[in-house]
C-alpha positions as CSV (number, residue, x, y, z in Angstrom):
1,X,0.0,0.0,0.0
2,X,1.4,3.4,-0.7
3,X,-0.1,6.7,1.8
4,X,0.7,9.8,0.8
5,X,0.3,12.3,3.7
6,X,0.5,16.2,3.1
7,X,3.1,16.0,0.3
8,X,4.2,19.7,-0.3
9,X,7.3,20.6,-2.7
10,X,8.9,24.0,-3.9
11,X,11.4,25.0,-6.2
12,X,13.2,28.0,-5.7
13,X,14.1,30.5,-2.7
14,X,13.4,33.5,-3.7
15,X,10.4,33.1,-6.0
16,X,9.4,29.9,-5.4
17,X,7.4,27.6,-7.4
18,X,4.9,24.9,-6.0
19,X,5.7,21.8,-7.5
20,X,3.4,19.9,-5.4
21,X,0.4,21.0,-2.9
22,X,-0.6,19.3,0.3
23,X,-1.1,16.0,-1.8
24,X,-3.0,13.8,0.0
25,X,-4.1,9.9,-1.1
26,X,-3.9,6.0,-0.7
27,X,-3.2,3.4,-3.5
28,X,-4.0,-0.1,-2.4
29,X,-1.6,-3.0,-3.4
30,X,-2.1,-4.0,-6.6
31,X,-4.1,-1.1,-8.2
32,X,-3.6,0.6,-10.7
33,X,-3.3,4.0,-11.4
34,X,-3.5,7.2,-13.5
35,X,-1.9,10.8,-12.7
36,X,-3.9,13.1,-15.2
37,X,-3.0,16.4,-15.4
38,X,-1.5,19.0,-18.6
39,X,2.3,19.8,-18.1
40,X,3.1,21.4,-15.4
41,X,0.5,20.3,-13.7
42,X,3.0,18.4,-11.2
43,X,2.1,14.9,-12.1
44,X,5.8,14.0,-13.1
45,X,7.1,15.8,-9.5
46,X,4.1,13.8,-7.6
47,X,5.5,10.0,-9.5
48,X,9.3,11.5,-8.2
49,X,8.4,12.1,-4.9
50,X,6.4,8.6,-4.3
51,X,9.5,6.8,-5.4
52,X,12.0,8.8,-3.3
53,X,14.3,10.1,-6.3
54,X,12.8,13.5,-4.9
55,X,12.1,14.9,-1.3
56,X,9.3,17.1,-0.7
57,X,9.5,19.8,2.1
58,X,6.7,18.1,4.0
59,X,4.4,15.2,4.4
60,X,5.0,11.9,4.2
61,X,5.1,8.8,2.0
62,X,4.9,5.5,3.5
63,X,4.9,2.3,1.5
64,X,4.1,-1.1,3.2
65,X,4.0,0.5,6.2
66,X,7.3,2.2,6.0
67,X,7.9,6.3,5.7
68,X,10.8,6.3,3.1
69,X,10.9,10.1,3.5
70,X,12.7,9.1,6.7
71,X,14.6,6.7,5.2
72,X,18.7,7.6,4.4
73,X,19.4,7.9,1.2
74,X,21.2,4.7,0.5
75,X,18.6,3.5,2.2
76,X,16.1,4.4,-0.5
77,X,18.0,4.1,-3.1
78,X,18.0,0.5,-2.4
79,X,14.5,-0.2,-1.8
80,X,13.9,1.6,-4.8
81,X,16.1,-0.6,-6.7
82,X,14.5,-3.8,-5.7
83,X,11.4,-3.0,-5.4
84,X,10.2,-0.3,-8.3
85,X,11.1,0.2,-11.7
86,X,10.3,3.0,-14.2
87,X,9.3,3.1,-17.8
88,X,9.7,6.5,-20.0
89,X,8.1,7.4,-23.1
90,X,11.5,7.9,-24.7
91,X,12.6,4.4,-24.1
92,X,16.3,5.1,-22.4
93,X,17.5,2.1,-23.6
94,X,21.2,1.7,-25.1
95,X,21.0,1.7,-29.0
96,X,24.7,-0.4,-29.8
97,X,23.8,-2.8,-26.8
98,X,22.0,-6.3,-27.5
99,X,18.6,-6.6,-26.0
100,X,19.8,-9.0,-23.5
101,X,22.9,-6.7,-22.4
102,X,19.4,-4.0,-22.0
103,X,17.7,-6.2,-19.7
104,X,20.1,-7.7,-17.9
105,X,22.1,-4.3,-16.6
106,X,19.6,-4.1,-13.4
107,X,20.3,-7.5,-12.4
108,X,23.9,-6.6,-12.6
109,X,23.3,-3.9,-10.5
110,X,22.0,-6.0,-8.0
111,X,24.5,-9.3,-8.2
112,X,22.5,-11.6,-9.6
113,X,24.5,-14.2,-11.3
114,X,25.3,-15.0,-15.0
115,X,23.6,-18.1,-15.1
116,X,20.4,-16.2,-12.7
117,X,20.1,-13.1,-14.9
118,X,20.4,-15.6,-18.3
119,X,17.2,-17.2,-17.0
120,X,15.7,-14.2,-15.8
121,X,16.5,-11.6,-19.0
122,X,15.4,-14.7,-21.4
123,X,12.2,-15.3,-19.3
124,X,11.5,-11.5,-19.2
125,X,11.7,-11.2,-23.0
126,X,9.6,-13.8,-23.7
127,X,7.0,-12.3,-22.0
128,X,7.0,-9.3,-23.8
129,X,7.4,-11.4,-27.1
130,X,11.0,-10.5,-27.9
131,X,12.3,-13.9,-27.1
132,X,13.8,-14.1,-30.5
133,X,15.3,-10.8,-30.1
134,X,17.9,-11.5,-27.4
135,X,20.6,-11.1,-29.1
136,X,19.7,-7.9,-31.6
137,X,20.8,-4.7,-30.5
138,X,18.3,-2.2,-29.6
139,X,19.1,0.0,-32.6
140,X,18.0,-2.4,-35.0
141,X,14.4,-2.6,-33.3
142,X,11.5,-0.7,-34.2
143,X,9.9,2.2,-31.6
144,X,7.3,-0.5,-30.3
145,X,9.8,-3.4,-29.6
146,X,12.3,-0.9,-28.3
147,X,9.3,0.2,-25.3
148,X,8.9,-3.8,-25.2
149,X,12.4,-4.1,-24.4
150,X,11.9,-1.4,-21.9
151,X,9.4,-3.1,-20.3
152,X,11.0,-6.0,-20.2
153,X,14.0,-4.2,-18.7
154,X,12.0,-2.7,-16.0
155,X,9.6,-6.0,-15.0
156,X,13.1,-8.7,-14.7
157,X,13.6,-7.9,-11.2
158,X,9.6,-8.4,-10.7
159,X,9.2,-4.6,-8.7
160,X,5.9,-4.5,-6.6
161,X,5.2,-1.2,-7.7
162,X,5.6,0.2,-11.6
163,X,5.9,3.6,-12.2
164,X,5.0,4.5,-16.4
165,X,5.6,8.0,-17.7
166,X,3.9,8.4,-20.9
167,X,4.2,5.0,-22.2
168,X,2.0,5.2,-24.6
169,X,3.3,8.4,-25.8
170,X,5.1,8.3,-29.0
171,X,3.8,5.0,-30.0
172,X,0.5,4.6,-32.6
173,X,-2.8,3.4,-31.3
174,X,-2.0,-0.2,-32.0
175,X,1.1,-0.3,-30.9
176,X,-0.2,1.3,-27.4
177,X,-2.8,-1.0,-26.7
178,X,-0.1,-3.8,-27.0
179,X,1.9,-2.2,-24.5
180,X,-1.0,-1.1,-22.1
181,X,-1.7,-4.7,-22.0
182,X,1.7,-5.8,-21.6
183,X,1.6,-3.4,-18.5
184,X,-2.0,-4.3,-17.6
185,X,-0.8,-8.2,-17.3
186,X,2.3,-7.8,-15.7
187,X,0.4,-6.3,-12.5
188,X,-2.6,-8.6,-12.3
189,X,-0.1,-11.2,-12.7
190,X,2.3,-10.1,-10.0
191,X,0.0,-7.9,-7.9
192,X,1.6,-5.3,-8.5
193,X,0.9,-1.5,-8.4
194,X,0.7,0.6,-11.7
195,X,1.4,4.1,-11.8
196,X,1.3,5.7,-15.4
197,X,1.7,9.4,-16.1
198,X,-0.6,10.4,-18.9
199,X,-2.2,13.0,-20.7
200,X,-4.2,10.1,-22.0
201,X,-8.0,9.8,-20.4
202,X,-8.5,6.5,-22.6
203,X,-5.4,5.0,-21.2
204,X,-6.3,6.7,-18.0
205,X,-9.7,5.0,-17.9
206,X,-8.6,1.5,-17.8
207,X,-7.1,2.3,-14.7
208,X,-9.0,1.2,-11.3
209,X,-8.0,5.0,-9.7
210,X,-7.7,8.3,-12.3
211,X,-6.3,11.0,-9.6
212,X,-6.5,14.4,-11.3
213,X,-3.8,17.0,-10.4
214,X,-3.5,20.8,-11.7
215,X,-1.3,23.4,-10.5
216,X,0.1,21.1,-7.6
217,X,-2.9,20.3,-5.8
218,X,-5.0,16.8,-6.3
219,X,-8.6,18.4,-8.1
220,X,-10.5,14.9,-8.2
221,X,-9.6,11.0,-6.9
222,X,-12.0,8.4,-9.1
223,X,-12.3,4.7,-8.6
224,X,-13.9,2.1,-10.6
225,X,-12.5,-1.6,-10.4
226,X,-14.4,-1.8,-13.9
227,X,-12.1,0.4,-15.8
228,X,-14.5,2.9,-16.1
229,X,-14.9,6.2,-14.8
230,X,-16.9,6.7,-12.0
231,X,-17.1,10.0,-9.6
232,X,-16.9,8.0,-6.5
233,X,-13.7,9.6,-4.5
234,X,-11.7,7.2,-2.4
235,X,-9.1,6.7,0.0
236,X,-8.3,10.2,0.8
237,X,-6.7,11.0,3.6
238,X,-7.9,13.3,6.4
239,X,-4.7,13.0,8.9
240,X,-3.2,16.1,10.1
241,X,-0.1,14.5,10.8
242,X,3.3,16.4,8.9
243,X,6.6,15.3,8.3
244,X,9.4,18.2,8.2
């Protein structure tokens, strides 16, 4: 579960910009969710602050119980590395590298072993059909297998929670609703919490929460474990509790 309590961030001393806005809400385990909101809205500064790479000036963000805004950095940094993983709408993968090379950094990172991380980067990309593709370098692939691989890259050290910016984004509509399901399957699978970023209210609407944020400040929370829309807000919370 993932509580965000009072979440405030500013950029800037002497003109200072609000990035973020008393944000207050819950996400259940294994839910998933959509940030809606035009640029600037703060919806990219909200996804940094959940999974630590930020730190607001107040409130609080506890996952599973724990407040990693309390956390030390290393400390984050680690849970962040085994237990989320991000995918961008400009892919970020490594164009002269071979789709397993791709896949298989992150494991790397953590120590996994060759004959571990062979097993794991081959299962990964056959479940985003690129099992064929293992040893092809990235640059050779077109823009839908290249966010394949990137999924694949993100979902081989199996993270609980998924953050997606845009993921969608430069892709056509066919090519998108492969990936949505990709991403869709990976966390009903897994149980795993979605996140995505979007502009996107069909994407959005899939989604079993749609919290809309403008100028920093959460406008609407909607929850519908049919994927459609529905104005019911949820799982808001009313604690006065702050974290300096």
């Amino acid at each position: 579960m993932i509580e965000v309590q009072h979440v405030t961030k500013t950029y800037g001393k002497k003109h200072h910009f609000v990035a973020l806005d008393d944000v207050s809400f819950v996400v259940p385990s294994g839910t998933s969710v959509a940030v809606i909101g035009k640029s600037g809205s703060g919806k990219s500064t909200l996804m940094h602050a959940i999974s630590g790479l930020d730190r607001p000036e107040s409130g609080r963000v506890i996952i599973d119980g724990d407040d990693i805004l309390l956390q030390k950095k290393q400390a984050v940094d680690n849970f962040r590395a085994t237990k989320m993983s991000f995918i961008f709408q400009s892919f970020f993968v490594q164009a002269n590298e071979t789709c397993y090379d791709n896949v298989s950094l992150p494991l790397e990172i953590a120590g996994v072993s060759k004959k571990k991380r062979m097993q794991k980067v081959r299962a990964a990309l056959e479940s985003v059909e690129l099992g064929d593709k293992i040893k092809s370098r990235a640059r050779d692939l077109s823009g839908g297998q290249k966010q394949r691989l990137a999924i694949a890259r993100a979902i081989v050290n199996e993270p609980t929670i998924l953050f997606a910016d845009e993921p969608t984004g430069n892709l056509d509509s066919a090519t998108g609703d492969v990936i949505e399901k990709l991403l869709f399957d990976y966390c009903k699978k897994n149980h795993a919490t979605l996140i995505i970023v979007t502009h996107d209210h069909d994407l959005a609407s899939k989604c079993d929460m749609q919290i809309y944020i403008k100028d920093g400040k959460i406008t609407n929370i909607n929850g519908s474990r049919s994927g459609r829309t529905s104005k019911t807000k949820i799982n808001i919370k009313s604690s006065k509790a702050r974290t300096k």
